[in-house]
N, C-alpha and C positions, 0 to 999 in steps of 0.2 A: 948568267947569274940572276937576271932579274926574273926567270922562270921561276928557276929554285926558290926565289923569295918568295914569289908568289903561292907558289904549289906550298915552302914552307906555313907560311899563313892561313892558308886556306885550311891546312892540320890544324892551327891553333886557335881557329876560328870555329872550327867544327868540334874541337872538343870542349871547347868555353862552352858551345852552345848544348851539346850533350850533358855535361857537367849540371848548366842549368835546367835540362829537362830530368834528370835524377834526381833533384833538389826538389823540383818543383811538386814530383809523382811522390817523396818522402814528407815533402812537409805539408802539401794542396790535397795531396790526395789520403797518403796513411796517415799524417799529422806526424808531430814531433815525436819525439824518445821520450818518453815518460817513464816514472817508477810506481809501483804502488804494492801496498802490501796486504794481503789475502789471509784470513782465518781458514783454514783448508780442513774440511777433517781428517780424520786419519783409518785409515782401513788394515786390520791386521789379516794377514796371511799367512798359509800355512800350519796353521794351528792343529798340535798333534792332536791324536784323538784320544778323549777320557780326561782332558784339557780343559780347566776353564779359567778365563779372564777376571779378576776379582778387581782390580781398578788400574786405570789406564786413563789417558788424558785424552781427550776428545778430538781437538787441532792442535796445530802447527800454526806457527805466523809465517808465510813465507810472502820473501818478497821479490817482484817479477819485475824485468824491464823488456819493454816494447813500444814498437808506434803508439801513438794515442789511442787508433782508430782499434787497434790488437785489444791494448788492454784495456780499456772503458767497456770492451762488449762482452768481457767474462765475469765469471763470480769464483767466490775461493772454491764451489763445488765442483767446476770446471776441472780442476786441479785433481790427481791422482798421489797421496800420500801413504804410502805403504811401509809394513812393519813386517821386516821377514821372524815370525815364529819358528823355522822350521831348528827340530831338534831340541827345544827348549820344553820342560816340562813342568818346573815348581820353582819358583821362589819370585824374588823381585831382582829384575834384569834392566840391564839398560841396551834400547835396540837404538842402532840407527834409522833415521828418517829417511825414506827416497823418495824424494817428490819429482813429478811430472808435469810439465805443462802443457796446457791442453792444445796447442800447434808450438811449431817450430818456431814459428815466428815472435814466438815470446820465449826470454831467460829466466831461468831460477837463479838469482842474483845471490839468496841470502834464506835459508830455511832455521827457525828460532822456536824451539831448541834443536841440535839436531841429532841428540838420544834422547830417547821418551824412556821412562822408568815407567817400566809393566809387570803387575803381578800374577803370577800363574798359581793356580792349585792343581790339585787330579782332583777328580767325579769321583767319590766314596759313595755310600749308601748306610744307612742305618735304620733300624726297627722300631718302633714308638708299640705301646701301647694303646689299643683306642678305650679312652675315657668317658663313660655319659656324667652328661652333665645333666641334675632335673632344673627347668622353671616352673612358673604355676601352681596353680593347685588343683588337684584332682577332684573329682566327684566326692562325697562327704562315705559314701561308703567302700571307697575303693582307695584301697595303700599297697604302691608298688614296689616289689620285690628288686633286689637287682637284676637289671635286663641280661639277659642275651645276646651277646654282639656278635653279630658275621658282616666279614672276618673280623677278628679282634686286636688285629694290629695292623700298620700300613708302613709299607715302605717311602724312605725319602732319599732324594737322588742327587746330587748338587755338590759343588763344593767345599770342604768343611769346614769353614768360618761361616758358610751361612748355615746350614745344620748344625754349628754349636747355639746358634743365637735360639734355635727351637727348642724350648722347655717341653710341650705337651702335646699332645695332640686327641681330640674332644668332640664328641657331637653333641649338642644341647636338645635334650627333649624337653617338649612342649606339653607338660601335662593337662593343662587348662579343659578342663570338660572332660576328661578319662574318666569313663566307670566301667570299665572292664578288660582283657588281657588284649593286646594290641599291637602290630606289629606296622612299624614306619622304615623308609628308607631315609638315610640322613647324609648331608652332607660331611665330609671330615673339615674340622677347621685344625689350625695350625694356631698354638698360642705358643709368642715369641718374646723376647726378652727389650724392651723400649723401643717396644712397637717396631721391629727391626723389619728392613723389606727382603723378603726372602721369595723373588718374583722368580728366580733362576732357581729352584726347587722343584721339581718333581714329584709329586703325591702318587702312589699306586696303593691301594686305588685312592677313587675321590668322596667316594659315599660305600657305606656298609648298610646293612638291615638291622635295626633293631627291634627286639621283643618285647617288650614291657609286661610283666609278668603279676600274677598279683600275690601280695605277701599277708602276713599276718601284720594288727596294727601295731605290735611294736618288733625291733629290730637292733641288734647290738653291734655295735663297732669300735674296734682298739685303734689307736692315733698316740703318736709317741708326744712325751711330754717335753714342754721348752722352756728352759727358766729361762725367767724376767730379771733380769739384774737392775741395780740400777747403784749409782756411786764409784769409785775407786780406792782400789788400796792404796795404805799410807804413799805418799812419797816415795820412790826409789824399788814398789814392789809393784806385782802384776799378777794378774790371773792366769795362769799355767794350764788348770785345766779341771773342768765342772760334771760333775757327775751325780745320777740320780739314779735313787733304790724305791720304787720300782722305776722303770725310766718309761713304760709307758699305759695306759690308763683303757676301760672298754665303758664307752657309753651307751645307753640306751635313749631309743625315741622313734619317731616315726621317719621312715628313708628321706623325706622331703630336708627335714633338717637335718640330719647325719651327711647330707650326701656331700654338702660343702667344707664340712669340716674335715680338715687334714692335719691340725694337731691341737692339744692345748696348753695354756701356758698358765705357768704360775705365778700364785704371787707373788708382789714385787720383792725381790728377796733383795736387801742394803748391805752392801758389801766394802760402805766409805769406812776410812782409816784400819782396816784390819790388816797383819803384817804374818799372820801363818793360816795356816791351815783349816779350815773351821766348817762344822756340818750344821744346816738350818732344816728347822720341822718345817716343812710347807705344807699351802694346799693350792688346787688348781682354780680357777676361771670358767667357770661352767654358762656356754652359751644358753639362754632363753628356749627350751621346749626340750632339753635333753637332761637326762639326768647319768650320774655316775656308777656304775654296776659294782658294788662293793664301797672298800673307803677310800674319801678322796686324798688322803693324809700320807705324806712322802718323806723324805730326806733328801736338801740338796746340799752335796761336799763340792766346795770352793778351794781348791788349791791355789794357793798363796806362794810364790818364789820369790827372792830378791832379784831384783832386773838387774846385771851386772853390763860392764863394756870394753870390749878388747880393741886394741888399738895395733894397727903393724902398717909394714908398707910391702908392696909387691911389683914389681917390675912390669912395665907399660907390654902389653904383645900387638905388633901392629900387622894387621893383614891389610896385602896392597899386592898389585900386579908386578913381583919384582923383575921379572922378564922385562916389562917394559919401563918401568919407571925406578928412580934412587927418590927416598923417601928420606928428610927430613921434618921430626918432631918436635915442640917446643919442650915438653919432660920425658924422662925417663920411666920416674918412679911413682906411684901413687899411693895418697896416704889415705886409708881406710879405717873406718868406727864404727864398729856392728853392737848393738845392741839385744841384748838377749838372756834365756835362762842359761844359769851352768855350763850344764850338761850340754846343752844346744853349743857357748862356746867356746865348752873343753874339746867338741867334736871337730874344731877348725882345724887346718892346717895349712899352713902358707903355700905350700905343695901343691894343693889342691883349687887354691882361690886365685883365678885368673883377672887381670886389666886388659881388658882387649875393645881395639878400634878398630870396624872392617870397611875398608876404603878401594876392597877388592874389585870395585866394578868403579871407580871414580875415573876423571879423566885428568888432564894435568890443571894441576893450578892450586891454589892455596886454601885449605877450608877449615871451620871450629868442627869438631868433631864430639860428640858425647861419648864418654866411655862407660861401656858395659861389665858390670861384674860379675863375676861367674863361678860357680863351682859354692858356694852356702847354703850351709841347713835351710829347710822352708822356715823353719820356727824361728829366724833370726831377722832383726832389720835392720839396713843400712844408715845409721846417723847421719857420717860423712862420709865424703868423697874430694877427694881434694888432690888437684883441680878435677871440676865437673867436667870441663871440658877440654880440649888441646887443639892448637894449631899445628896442621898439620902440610906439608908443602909436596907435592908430587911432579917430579923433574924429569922428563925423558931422557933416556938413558945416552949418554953424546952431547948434552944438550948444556949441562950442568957447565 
């Protein structure tokens, strides 16, 4: 008996003391169990081709648990955060996040958010014209013709919200000291709509040849005319729609100043308290060193409507994952005010005029939601909306 007790003890002595050599190597040596949490970027993957990312969120918060000695010795880049693309080609999606930590020895406790909302476009292309544009001033006997441009247009490559933001595309000649026919290589530039960055753009090409030709000193150019309004009609009416006889005008002058004009406007034609239809004599606005090829004398007709407003209501349509989720809405119905001419909304029909909320890619849980109206003439505007907005609750299916 007093063996067994012995030999028993001498077990529970050696693992006391084991016990404290695991302690000792966990908390002396790796240090304690720590938390911390990590900005990680995020790395997309699998990205079809013809594919491009238009915005997407940078990191993740994720937060990791390990020794002290594990996690004080890394940084969020450590970390591997991937977005599987594959199969996805347009719109805004929501991806799960898979993050990785950079050894074993450290947990992914908590990754925030863990679907990133990404949006896709395709890679289109479209044609510009290329424009010169003159600076300076030339030699005193030398006035130049419109150039020669090779090539005279350039392709642009990128996805189409940043190719809509591109108005123009331009190279600027430097006349400054010309006195005779001259041919430059120029760069193309890109003129874009509030300065927009359009760095994921593609130019083919990047520079053309231009010729700079010489002309005789004067030179005629037609540019459509822009009336200048200025006032409102009476109360309760609107401007439908403005029209001009001739509607557009040819100047004469030397190319330097012609070359920036692109239209001209009239004068200020007052259009406060009128309630129909009515035609004004105008004349135009003639910039400084050009003059007007024939007479400058026009007609501008002002159509005059009464602004009326239709009132109805149209049933709520909710898109949502019904496979996975029962959807509860705060309304049903929504009450709509469109403002506009007649004709614009004799063209309505409730038939045609959808309330839709798309909550197709949400995940569960309760959200305000904006509703979207759909299916109205362009020529109409929406007064009211009523409610702007709806709560909306998304339940997993069993769950409810």
């Amino acid at each position: 008996m007093k063996k067994f007790f012995m030999k028993f003890l001498d077990i529970r002595v050696l693992s006391v003391i084991f016990a404290i050599l695991i302690w000792y190597y966990v908390i002396g040596v790796q240090g304690p169990i720590i938390t911390r949490t990590f900005k990680v970027p995020i790395t997309p993957i699998n990205l079809e081709s013809g594919v491009f990312i238009v915005n997407s969120p940078e990191n993740v918060n994720v937060t990791a648990e390990g020794s002290s000695k594990a996690v004080l010795g890394i940084k969020g880049s450590d970390f591997t955060a991937l977005v599987n693309l594959a199969g996805k080609s347009e719109g805004e999606i929501y991806v799960p996040v898979d993050v990785k930590p950079p050894t074993s020895a450290i947990k992914v406790r908590m990754v925030s958010p863990e679907k990133v909302k990404i949006g896709l476009e395709k890679i289109t292309t479209r044609k510009l014209p290329v424009v010169v544009k003159f600076k300076g001033k030339p030699a005193d006997d030398f006035m130049p013709a419109s150039p020669i441009i090779t090539p005279d247009s350039v392709i642009l490559t990128g996805p189409l919200s940043k190719l809509d933001e591109i108005e123009s595309a331009i190279v600027e000649v430097d006349l400054t000291g010309i006195n005779s026919e001259t041919t430059v290589v120029l760069p193309i530039q890109l003129v874009t709509r509030s300065d927009a960055n359009i760095s994921d753009v593609q130019v083919n090409p990047r520079s053309c040849v231009v010729k700079i030709l010489e002309s005789n000193p004067a030179v005629s150019k037609t540019v459509p005319i822009v009336p200048q309004i200025k006032g409102r009609p009476f109360q309760g009416f609107g401007v439908k729609d403005i029209s001009l006889n001739p509607g557009t005008i040819t100047l004469e002058g030397n190319l330097n100043d012609l070359s920036n004009i692109k239209f001209i406007s009239t004068a200020p034609i007052d259009i406060t308290g009128i309630t129909e239809t009515k035609t004004f004599d105008s004349t135009v606005v003639v910039p400084d060193g050009v003059k007007v090829a024939g007479s400058a004398d026009f007609t501008v007709t002002v159509e005059i409507a009464p602004v009326k407003k239709l009132e109805f209501t149209i049933p709520l349509t909710v898109n949502y994952d019904a496979v996975q989720f029962d959807v509860n809405v705060s309304v049903k119905e929504i009450r709509v005010i469109v403002t506009g001419f007649e004709d614009a909304l004799s063209s309505i029909s409730q038939d045609s005029v959808t309330a839709v909320i798309d909550v197709s890619k949400f995940s569960e849980g309760t959200y305000i939601v904006p509703i979207q109206i759909n299916g109205l003439p362009e020529d109409t505007v929406i007064s009211i909306i009523q409610p702007e907005t709806v709560h909306i609750t998304l339940t997993k299916k069993g769950t409810g």
